[in-house]
C-alpha positions in Angstrom: 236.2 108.2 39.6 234.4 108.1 36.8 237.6 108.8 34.3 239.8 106.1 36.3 237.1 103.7 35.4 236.7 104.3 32.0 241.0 104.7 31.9 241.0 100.8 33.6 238.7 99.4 31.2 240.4 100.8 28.0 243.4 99.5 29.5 242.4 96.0 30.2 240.9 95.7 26.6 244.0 96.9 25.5 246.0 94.4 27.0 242.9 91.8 26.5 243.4 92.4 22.7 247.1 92.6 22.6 247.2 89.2 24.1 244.9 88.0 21.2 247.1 89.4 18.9 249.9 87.8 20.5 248.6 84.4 20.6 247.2 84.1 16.9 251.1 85.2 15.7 252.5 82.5 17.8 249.9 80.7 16.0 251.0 81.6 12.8 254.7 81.1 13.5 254.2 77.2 14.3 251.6 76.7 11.5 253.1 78.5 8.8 256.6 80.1 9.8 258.2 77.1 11.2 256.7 74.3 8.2 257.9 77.3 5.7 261.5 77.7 6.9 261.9 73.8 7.4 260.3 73.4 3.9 263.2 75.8 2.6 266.2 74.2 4.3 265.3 70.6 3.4 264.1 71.4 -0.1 260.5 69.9 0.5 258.2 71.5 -2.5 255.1 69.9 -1.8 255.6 71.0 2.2 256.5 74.5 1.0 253.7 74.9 -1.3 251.5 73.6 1.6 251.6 77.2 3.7 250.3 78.8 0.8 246.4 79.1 0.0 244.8 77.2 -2.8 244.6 80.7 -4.9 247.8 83.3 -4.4 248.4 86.4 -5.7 252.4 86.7 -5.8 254.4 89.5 -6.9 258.2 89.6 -7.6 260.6 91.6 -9.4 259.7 89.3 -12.3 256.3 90.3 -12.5 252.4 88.5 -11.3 251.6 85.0 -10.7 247.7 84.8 -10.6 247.9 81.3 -11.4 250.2 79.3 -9.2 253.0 78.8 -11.6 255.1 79.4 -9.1 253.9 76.4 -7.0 255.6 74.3 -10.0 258.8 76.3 -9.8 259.0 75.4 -6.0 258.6 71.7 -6.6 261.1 71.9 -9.8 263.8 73.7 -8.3 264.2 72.2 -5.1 264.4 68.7 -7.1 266.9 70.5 -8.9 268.9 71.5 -6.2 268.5 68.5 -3.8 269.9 66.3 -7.3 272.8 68.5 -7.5 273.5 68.2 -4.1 272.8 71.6 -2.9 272.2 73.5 0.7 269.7 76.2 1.2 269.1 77.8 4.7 266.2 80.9 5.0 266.7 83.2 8.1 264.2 86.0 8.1 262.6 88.2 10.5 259.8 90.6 11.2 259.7 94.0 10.7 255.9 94.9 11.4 252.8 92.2 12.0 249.1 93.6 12.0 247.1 91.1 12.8 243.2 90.2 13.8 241.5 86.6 14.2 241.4 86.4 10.1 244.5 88.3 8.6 247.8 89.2 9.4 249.7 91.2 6.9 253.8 90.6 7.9 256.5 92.3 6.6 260.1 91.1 7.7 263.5 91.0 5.9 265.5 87.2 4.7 268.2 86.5 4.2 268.9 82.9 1.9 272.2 81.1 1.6 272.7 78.7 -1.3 275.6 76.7 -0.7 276.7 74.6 -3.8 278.4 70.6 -3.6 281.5 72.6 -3.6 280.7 74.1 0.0 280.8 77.4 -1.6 277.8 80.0 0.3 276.4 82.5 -1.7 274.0 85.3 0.1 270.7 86.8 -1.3 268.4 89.2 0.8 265.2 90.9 0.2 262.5 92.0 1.9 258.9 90.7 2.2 255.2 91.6 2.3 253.0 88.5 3.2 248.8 88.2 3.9 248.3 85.2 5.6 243.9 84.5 6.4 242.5 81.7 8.3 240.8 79.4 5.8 238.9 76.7 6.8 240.9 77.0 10.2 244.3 77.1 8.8 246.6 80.1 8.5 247.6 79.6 4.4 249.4 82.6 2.7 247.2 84.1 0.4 249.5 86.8 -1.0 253.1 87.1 -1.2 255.3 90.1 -2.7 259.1 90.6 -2.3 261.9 92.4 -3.5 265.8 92.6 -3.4 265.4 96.3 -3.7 264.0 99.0 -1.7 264.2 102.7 -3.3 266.6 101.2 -6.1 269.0 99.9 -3.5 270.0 96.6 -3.1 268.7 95.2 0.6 272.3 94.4 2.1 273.8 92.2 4.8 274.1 95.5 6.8 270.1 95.5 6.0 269.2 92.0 7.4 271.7 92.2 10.2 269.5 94.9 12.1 267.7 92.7 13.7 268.5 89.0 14.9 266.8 86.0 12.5 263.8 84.2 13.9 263.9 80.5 14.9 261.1 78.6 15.9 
């Protein structure tokens, strides 16, 4: 009796705290997933740059932005592409979400499409590691790091298209 007792309450924790976890991600998807991809696809700078935290450490191929330079690229380049009359669409998904009331550290896989005046697409893919903390009661990114290579390899279509792309 003694064991089924202690069995029921691990098991209702577990379930307590999976429902927590569950909650904050949903959270995190309409605070900061859904303004992010809708920032993307309607080339809004200032809205993109608004799900990240004041201070971001970002990390790409290129090398490390301690200083937010990459804010200013945001703004500059989708005014560059919304003048030229360009199309951008982000699908992405999740691959792994840890997650507690402060942090979540998300790794997923996108795919963008760039589609020129012309109505000519062009694909790129990559994959993504992403802290997000709660400052001052608001999910903000606080770190962002992404590739378009895993191992040397390119990340693929046949990559991205494991799993179906997230829309909220």
């Amino acid at each position: 009796m003694k064991y089924l007792f202690l069995f029921l309450t691990l098991a209702i924790t577990s379930m307590t705290a999976q429902n927590t976890t569950e909650t904050i991600q949903n959270e995190i998807d309409q605070t900061v997933w859904k303004p992010f991809q809708t920032a993307f696809e309607t080339l809004d700078g200032d809205a993109l740059n608004a799900t990240y935290a004041a201070q971001v450490l970002r990390v790409t191929p290129q090398g490390i932005d301690t200083e937010n330079a990459f804010k200013k690229g945001n703004a500059e380049r989708f005014a560059s592409n919304r003048k030229n009359g360009d199309k951008i669409s982000l699908d992405f998904w999740f691959d792994s979400r840890k997650t507690n009331e402060t942090t979540s550290y998300e790794v997923g896989f996108y795919r963008i499409g760039f589609t020129s005046k012309d109505g000519e697409t062009q694909y790129s893919y990559g994959q993504f590691h992403i802290v997000l903390q709660k400052i001052k009661g608001h999910w903000k990114i606080t770190q962002d790091w992404d590739t378009a290579t895993i191992a040397g390899n390119p990340i693929t279509a046949e990559d991205f298209n494991k799993k179906e792309a997230l829309r909220f």
